[in-house]
C-alpha positions as CSV (number, residue, x, y, z in Angstrom):
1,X,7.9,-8.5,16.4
2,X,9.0,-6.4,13.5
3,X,8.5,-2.8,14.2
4,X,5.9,-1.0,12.6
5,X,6.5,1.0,9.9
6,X,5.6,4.8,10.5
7,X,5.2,6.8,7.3
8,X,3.7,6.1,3.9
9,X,6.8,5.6,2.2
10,X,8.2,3.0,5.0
11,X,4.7,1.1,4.6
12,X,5.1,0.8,0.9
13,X,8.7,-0.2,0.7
14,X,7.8,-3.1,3.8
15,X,5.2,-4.2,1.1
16,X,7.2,-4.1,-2.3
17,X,9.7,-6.5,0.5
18,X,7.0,-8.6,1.4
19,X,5.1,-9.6,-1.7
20,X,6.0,-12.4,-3.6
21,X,7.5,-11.1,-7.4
22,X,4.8,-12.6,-9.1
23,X,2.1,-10.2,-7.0
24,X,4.0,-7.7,-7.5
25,X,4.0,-7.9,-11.4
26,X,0.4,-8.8,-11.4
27,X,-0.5,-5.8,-9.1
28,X,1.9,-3.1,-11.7
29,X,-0.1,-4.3,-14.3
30,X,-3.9,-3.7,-13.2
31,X,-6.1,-1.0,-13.8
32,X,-7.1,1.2,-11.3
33,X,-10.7,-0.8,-11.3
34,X,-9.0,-4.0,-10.7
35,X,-6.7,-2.6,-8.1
36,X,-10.6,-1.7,-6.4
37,X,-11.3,-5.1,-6.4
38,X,-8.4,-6.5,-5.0
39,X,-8.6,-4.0,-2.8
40,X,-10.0,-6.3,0.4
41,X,-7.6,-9.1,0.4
42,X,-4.6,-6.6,0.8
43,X,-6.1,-4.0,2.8
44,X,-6.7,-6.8,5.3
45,X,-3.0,-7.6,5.1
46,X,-2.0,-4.2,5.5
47,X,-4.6,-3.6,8.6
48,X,-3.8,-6.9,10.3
49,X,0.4,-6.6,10.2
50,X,0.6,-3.1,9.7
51,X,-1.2,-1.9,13.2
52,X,-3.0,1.1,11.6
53,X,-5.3,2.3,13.2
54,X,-4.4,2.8,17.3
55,X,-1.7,1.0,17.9
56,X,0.0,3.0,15.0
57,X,-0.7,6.1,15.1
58,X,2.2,7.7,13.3
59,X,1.5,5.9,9.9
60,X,-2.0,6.8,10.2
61,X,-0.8,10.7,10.8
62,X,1.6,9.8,7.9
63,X,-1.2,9.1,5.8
64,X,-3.4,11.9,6.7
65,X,-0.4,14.1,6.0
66,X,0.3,12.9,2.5
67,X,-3.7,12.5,1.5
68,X,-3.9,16.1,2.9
69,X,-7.0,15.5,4.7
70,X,-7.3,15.3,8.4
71,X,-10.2,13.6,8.6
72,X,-8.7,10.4,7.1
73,X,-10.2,7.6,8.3
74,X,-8.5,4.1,8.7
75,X,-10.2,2.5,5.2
76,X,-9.2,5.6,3.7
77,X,-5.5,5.1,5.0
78,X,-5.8,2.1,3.4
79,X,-6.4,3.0,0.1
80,X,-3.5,5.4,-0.1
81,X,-1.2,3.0,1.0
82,X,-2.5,0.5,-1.8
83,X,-2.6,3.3,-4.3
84,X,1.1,4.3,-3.7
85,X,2.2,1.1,-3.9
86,X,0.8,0.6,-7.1
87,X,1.8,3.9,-8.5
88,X,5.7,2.4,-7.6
89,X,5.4,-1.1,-8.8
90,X,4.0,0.5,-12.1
91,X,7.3,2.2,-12.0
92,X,9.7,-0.5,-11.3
93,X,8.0,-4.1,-12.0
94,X,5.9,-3.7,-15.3
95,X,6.6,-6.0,-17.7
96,X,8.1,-4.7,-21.3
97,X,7.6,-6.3,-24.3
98,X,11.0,-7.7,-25.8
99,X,11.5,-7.0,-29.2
């Protein structure tokens, strides 16, 4: 098994690796209301193959750390992750227009 990953920034580059490009361009170009609804599907991803919660502590201290509140919770951690990792694609996989 692939080790977790134990900071924010390790969890969102293991995602930007994992997603296919096309999810990746689609998830740079929502809105933060869209990213609310997709929300589930990929915080179950993240939950089920990222270990946060107990078994991985150290992202979740990660996440706490970064969020600046130590009271944090796991659906909270969740978010963050999500968030960051859209705040990164928006940087490197939006589409342009071509002129």
């Amino acid at each position: 098994r692939e080790t977790l990953p134990e900071t924010l920034d390790q969890a969102v580059v293991r995602l930007i690796s994992e997603l296919p490009l096309k999810d990746k361009i689609r998830l740079s170009g929502m809105s933060e209301a869209e990213l609310d609804r997709l929300h589930p599907s990929l915080a179950h991803y993240i939950l089920a193959n990222y270990g946060l919660g107990a078994e991985n502590e150290a992202l979740g201290a990660s996440c706490r750390e970064n969020a600046n509140d130590e009271n944090l919770d796991t659906d909270g951690a969740v978010r963050l992750i999500i968030r960051k990792l859209w705040d990164r694609l928006g940087r490197t996989h939006r589409l342009r227009r071509v002129k």
